[in-house]
C-alpha positions as a Markdown table, in Angstrom:
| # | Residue | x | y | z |
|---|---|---|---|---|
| 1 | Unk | 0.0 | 0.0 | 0.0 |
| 2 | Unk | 2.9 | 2.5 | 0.6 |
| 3 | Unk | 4.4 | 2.0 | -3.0 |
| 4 | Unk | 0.3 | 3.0 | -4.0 |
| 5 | Unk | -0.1 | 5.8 | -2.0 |
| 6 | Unk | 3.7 | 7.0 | -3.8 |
| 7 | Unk | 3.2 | 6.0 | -6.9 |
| 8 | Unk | -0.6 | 8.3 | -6.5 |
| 9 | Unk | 1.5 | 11.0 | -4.9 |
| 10 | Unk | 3.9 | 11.3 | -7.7 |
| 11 | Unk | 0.6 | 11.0 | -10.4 |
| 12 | Unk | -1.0 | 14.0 | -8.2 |
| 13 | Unk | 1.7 | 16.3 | -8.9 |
| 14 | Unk | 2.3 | 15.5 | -12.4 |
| 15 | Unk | -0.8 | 16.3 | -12.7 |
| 16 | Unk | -0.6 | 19.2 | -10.6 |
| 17 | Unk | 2.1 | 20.4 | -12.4 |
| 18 | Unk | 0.2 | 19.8 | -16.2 |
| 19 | Unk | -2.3 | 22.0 | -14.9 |
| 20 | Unk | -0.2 | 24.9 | -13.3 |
| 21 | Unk | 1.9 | 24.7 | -16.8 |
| 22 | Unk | -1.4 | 25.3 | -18.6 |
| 23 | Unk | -2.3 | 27.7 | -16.9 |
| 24 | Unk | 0.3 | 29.7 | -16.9 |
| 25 | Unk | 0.1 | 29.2 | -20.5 |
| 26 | Unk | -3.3 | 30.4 | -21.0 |
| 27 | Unk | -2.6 | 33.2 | -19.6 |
| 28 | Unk | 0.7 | 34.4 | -21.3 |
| 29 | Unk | -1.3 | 33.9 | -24.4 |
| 30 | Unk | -4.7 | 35.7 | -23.4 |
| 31 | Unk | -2.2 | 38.5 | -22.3 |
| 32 | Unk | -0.5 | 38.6 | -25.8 |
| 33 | Unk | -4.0 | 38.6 | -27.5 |
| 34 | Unk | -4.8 | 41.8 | -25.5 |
| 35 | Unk | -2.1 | 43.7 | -27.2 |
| 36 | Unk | -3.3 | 45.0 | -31.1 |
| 37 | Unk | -2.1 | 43.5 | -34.0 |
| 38 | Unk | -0.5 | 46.1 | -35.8 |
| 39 | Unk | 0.8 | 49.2 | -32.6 |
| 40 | Unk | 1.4 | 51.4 | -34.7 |
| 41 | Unk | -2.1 | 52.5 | -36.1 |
| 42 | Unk | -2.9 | 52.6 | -32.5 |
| 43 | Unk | 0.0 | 54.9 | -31.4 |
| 44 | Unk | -1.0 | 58.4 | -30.3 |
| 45 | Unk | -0.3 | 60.7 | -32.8 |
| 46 | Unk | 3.0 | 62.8 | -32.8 |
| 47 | Unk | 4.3 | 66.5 | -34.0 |
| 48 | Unk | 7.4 | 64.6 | -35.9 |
| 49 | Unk | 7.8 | 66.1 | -39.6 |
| 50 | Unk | 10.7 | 64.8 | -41.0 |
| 51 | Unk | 13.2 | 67.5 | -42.5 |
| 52 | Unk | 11.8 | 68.9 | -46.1 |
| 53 | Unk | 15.4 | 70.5 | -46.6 |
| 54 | Unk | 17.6 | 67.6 | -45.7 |
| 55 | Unk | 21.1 | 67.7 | -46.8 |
| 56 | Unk | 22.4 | 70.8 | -49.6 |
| 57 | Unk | 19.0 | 72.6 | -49.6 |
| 58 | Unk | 18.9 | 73.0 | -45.7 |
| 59 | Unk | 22.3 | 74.0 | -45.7 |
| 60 | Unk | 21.9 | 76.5 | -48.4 |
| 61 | Unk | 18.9 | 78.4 | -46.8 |
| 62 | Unk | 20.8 | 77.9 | -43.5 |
| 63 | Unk | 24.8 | 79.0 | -44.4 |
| 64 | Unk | 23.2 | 81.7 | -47.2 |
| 65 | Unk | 20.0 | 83.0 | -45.5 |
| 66 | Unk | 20.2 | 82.3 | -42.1 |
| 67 | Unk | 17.3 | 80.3 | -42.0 |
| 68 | Unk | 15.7 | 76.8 | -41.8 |
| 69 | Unk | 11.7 | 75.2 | -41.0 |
| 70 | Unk | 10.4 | 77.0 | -44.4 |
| 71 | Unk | 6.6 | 75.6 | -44.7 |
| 72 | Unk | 3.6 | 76.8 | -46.9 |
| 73 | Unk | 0.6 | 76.3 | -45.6 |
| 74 | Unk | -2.9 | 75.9 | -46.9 |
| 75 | Unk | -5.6 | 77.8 | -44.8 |
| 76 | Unk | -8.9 | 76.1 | -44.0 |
| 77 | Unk | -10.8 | 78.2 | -46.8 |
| 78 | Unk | -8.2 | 77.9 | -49.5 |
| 79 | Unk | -8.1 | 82.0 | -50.0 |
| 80 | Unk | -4.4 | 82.1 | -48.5 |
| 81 | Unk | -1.1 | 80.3 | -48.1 |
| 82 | Unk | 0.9 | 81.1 | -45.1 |
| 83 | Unk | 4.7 | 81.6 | -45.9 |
| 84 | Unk | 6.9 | 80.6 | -42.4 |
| 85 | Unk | 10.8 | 80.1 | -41.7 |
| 86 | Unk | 12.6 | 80.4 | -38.6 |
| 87 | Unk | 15.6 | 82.6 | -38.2 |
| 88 | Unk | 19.1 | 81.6 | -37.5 |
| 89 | Unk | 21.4 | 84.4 | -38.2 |
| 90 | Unk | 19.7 | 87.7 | -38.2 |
| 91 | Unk | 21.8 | 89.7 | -40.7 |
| 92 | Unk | 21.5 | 86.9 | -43.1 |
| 93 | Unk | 17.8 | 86.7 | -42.7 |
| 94 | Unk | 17.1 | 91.1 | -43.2 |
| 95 | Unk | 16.2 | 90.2 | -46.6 |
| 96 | Unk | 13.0 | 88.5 | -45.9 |
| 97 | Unk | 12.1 | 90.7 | -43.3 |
| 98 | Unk | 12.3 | 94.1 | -45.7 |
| 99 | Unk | 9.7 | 95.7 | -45.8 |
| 100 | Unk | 10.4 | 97.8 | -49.5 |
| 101 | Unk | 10.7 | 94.4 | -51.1 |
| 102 | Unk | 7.5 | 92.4 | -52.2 |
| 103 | Unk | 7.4 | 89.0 | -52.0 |
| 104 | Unk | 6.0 | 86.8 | -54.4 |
| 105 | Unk | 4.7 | 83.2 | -54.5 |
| 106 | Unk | 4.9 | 81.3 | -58.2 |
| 107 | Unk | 3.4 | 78.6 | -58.8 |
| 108 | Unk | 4.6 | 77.5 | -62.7 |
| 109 | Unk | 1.9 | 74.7 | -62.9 |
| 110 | Unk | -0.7 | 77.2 | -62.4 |
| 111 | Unk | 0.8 | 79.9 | -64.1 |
| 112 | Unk | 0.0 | 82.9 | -61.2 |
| 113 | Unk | 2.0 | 84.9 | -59.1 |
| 114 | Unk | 0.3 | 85.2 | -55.7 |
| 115 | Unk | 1.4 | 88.8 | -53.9 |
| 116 | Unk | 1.1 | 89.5 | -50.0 |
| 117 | Unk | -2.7 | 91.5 | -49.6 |
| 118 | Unk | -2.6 | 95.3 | -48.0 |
| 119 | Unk | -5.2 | 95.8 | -45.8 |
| 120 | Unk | -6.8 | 99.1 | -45.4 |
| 121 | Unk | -6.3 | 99.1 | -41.5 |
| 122 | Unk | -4.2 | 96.6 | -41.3 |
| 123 | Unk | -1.4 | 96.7 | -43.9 |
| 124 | Unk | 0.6 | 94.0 | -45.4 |
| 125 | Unk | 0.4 | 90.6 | -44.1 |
| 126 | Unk | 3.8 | 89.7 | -43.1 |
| 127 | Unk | 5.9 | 90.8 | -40.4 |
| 128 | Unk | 8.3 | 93.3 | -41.3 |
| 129 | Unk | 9.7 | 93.6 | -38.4 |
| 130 | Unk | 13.7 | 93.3 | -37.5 |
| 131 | Unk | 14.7 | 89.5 | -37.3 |
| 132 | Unk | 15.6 | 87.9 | -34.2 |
| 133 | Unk | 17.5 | 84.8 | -33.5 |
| 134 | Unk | 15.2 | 81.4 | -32.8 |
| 135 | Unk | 11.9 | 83.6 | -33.8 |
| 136 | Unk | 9.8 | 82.0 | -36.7 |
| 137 | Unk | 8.4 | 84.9 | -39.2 |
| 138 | Unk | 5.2 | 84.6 | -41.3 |
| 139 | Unk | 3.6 | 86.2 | -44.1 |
| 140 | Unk | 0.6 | 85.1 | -46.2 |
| 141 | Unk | -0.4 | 85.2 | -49.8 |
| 142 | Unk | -3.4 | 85.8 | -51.0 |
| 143 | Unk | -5.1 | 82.9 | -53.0 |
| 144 | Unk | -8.0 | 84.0 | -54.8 |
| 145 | Unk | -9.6 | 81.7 | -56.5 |
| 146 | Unk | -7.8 | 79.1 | -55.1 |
| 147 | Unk | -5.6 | 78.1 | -58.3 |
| 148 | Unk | -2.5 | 77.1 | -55.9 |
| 149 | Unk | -3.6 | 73.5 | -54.5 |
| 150 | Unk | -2.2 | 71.3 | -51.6 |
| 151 | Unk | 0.8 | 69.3 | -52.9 |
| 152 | Unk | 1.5 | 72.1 | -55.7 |
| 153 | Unk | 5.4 | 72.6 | -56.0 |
| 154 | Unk | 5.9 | 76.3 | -56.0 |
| 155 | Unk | 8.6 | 79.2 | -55.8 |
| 156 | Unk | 8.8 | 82.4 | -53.0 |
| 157 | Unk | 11.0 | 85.5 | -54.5 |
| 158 | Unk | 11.6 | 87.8 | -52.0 |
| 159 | Unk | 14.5 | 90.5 | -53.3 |
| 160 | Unk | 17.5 | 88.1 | -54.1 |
| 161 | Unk | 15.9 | 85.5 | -51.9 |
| 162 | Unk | 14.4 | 82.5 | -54.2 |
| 163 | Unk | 13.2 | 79.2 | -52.5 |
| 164 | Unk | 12.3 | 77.0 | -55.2 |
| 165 | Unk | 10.7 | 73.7 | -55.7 |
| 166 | Unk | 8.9 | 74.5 | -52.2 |
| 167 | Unk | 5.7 | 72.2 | -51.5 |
| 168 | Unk | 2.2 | 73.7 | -50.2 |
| 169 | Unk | 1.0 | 71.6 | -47.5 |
């Protein structure tokens, strides 16, 4: 009877040990079901834009101009694009900041030349004002008609200042 009651002892925690094994099994896999199947559609969404002027162009507009971070944008209504770039080197950057120059978006699929609008009260739209190091400067072009599109490859003149090949978000 004693070699019965071992031989049942042993069985038991076999047994015992199948079902902890399983267990444990079930749930590292009910665990791994929990996460999704693909994490990065379920990410959070992040501020990362990768560098439009990587390599020669950023330098250039960097080294030349004294500026980098150039962006068009596409208002909600389409009527203007808004011109931006963040200053570097101030001296470099007086250019775009001159207020006797007018700056000119052209957009060669198109076929237009959009100007910056005067407002009665307001004046131009564009800061004129003396560049500062680490600032980011704006102006905007007005879009009548809408005939510059998202995705449209287009050119800013501004004096001697010419940004080509510039995309329209």
């Amino acid at each position: 009877m004693p070699e019965r009651n071992a031989i049942l002892g042993t069985k038991l925690t076999l047994l015992a040990g199948v079902l902890a094994s399983s267990i444990l099994v079930l749930q590292a896999g009910a665990q791994t079901s929990r996460q999704p199947a693909n994490p990065k559609r379920t990410a959070a969404p992040t501020n990362y834009r990768p560098d439009r002027f990587a390599g020669r162009a950023g330098r250039y507009y960097a080294l030349i101009w004294g500026i980098d971070s150039l962006s068009l944008k596409y208002t909600e209504s389409g009527e203007i694009i808004r011109f931006s770039y963040r200053v570097l080197d101030p001296d470099k950057a007086r250019t775009l900041n001159d207020k006797r120059l007018e700056p000119s978006l052209i957009d060669p699929k198109a076929g237009v030349k959009l100007v910056v609008p005067t407002m009665e009260k307001v004046g131009q739209l564009r800061q004129s004002s003396t560049p500062e190091a680490g600032k980011s400067y704006w102006m905007a072009f007005s879009n009548k008609g809408r005939l510059v599109r998202p995705g449209d490859h287009v050119d800013v003149v501004i004096g001697s200042f010419h940004a080509q090949g510039l995309v329209v978000d």
